[in-house]
Backbone as a chain_set.jsonl record, in Angstrom:
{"seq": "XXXXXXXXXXXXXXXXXXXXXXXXXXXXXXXXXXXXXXXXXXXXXXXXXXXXXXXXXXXXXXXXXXXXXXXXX", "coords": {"N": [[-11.795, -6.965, 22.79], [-10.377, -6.382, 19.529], [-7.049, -5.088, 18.035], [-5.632, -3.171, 15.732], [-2.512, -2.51, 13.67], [-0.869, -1.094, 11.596], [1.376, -0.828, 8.818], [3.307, 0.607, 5.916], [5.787, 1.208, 3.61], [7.712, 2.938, 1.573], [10.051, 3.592, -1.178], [10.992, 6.918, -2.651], [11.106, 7.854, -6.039], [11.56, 7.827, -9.626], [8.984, 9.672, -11.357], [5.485, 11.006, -11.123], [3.625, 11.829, -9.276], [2.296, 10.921, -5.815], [0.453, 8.216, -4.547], [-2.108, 8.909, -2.061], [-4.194, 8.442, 0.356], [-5.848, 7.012, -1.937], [-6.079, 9.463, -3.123], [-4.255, 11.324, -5.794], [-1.404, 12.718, -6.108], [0.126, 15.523, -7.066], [3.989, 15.556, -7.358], [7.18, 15.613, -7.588], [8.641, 13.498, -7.798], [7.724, 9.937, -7.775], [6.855, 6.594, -6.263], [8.383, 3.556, -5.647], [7.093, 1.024, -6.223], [5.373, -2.261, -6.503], [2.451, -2.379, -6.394], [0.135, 0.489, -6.999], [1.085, 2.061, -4.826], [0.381, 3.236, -2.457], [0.322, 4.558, 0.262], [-1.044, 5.151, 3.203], [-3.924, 3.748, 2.282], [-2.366, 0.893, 2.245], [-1.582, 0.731, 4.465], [-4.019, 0.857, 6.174], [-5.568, -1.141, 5.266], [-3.418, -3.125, 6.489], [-3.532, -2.667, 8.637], [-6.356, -3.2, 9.339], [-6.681, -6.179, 8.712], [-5.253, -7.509, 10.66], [-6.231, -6.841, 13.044], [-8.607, -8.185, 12.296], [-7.52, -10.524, 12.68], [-6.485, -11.956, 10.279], [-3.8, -12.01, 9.157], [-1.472, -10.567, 7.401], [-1.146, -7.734, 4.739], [0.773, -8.407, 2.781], [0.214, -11.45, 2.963], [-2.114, -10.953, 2.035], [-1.736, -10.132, -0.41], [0.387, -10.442, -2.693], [3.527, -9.271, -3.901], [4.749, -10.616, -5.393], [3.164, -11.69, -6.954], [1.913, -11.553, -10.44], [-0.27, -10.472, -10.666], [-1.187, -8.111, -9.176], [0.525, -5.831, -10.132], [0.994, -2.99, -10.62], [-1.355, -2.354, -9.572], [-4.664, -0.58, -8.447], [-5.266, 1.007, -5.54]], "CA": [[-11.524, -5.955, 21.797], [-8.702, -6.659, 18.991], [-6.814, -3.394, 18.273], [-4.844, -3.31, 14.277], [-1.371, -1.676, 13.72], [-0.348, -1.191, 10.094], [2.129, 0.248, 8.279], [3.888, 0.647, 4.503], [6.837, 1.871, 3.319], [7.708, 3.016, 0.119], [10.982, 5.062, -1.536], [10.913, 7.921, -3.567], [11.849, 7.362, -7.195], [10.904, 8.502, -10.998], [7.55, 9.557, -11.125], [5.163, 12.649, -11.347], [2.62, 12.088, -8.656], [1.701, 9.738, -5.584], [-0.879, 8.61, -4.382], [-2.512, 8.913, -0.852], [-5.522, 7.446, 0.747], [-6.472, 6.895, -3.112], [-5.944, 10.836, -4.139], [-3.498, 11.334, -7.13], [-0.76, 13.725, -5.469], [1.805, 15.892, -7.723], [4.767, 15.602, -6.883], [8.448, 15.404, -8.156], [8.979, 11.718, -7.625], [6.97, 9.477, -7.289], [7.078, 5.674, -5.502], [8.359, 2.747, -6.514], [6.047, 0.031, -5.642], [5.031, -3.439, -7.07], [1.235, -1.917, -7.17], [-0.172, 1.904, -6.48], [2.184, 2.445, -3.622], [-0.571, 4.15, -1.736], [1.049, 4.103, 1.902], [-2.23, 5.759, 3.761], [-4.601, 2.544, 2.753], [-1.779, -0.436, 2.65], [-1.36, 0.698, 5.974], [-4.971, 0.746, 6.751], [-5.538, -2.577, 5.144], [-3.108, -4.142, 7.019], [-4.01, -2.819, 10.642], [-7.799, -4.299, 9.569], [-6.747, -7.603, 8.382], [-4.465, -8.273, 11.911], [-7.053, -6.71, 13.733], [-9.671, -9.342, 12.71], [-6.56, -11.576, 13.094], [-6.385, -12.223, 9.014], [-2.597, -11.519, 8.575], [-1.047, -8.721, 6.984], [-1.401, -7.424, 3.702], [1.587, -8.823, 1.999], [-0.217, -12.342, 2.721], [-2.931, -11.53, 0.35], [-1.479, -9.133, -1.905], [2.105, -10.683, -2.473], [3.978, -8.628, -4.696], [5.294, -11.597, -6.515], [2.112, -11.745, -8.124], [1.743, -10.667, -11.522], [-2.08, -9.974, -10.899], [-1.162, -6.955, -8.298], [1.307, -5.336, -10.69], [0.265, -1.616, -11.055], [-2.711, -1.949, -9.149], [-5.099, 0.529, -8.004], [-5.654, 0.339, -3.624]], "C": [[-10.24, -6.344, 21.067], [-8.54, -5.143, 18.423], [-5.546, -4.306, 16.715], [-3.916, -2.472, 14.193], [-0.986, -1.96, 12.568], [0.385, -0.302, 9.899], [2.627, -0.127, 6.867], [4.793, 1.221, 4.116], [7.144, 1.612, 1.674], [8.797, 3.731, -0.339], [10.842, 5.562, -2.68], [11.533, 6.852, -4.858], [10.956, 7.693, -8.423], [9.449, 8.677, -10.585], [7.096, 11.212, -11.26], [3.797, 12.992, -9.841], [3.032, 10.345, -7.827], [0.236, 9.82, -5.017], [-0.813, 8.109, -3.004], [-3.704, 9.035, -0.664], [-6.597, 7.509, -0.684], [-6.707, 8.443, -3.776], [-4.857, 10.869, -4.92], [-2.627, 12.779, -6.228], [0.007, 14.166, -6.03], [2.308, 15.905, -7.262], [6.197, 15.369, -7.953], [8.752, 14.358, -8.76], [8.006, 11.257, -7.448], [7.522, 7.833, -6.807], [7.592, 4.687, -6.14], [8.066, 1.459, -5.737], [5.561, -1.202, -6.739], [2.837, -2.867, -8.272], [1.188, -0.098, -7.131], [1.0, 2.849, -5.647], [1.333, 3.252, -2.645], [-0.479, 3.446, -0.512], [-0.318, 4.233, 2.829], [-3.323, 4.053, 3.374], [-4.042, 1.248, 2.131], [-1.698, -0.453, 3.997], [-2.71, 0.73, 6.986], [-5.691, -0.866, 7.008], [-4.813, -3.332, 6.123], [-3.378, -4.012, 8.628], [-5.411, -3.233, 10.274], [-7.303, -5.386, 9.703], [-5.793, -7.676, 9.714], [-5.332, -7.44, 12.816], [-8.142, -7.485, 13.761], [-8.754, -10.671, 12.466], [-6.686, -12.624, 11.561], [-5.11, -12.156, 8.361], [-2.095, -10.33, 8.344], [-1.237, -8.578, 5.417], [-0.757, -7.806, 2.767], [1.395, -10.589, 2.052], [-1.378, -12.898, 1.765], [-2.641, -10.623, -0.695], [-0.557, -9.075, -2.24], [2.558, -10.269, -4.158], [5.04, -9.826, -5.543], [4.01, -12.086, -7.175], [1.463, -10.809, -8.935], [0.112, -9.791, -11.456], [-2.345, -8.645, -10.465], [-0.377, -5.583, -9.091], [0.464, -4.188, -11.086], [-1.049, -1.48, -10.611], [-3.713, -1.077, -8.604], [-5.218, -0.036, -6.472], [-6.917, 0.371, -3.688]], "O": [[-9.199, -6.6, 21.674], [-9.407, -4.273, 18.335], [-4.967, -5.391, 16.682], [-4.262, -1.382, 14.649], [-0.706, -3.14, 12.358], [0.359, 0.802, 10.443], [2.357, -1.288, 6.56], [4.522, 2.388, 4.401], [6.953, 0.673, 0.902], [8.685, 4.875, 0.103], [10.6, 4.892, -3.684], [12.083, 5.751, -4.83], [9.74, 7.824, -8.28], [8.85, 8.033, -9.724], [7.788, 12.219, -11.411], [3.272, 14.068, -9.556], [3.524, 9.314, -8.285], [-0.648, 10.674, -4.955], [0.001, 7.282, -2.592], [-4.39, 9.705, -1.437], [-7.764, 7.898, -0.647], [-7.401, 8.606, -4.78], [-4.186, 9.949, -4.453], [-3.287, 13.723, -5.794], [1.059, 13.541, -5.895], [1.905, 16.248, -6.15], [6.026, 14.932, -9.091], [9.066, 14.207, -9.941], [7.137, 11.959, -6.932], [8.737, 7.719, -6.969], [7.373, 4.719, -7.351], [8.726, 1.0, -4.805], [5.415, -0.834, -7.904], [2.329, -2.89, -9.393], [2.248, 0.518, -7.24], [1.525, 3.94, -5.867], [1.997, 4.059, -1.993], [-0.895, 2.335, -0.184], [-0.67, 3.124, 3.23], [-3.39, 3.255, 4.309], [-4.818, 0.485, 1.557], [-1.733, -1.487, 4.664], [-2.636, 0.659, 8.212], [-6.092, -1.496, 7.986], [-5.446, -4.225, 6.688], [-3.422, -4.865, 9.515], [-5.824, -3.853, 11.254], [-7.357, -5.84, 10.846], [-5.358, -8.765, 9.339], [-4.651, -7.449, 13.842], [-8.756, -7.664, 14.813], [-9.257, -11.733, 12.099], [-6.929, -13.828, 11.652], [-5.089, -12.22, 7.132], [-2.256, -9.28, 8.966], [-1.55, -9.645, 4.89], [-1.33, -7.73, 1.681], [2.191, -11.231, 1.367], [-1.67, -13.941, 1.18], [-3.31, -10.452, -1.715], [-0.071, -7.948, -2.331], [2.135, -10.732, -5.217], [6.021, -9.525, -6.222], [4.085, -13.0, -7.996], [0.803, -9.808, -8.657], [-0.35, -8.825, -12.064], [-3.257, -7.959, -10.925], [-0.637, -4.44, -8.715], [-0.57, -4.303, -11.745], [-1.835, -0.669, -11.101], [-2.974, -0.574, -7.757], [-5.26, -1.236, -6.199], [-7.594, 0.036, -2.716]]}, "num_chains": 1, "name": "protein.A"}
């Protein structure tokens, strides 16, 4: 059995809404993140992908690439 542990972190900052497990959330602030910032499935993503022993999420979705910039999760 392989067993996945993920997590994401994100800080507050300008914004009107975030988002969580892909719902649109008002809010005050919102995240400031390379893509979405959607903590609920980066953090799901990455406990799959090191659960089928694929890395972590910032190996295929590296925020130094322009392609990820504002992306939806």
């Amino acid at each position: 059995m392989r067993i996945g542990s993920g997590f994401d972190v994100h800080a507050f900052g300008p914004g009107e809404h975030v988002m969580l497990g892909g719902v649109r959330v008002p809010h005050s602030h919102g995240v400031l993140a390379h893509s979405d910032g959607d903590v609920v499935l980066h953090a799901l993503t990455d406990a799959l992908l090191g659960a089928a022993g694929l890395g972590d999420i910032g190996e295929h979705f590296q925020d130094s690439d322009p392609r990820w910039r504002g992306a939806d999760s």
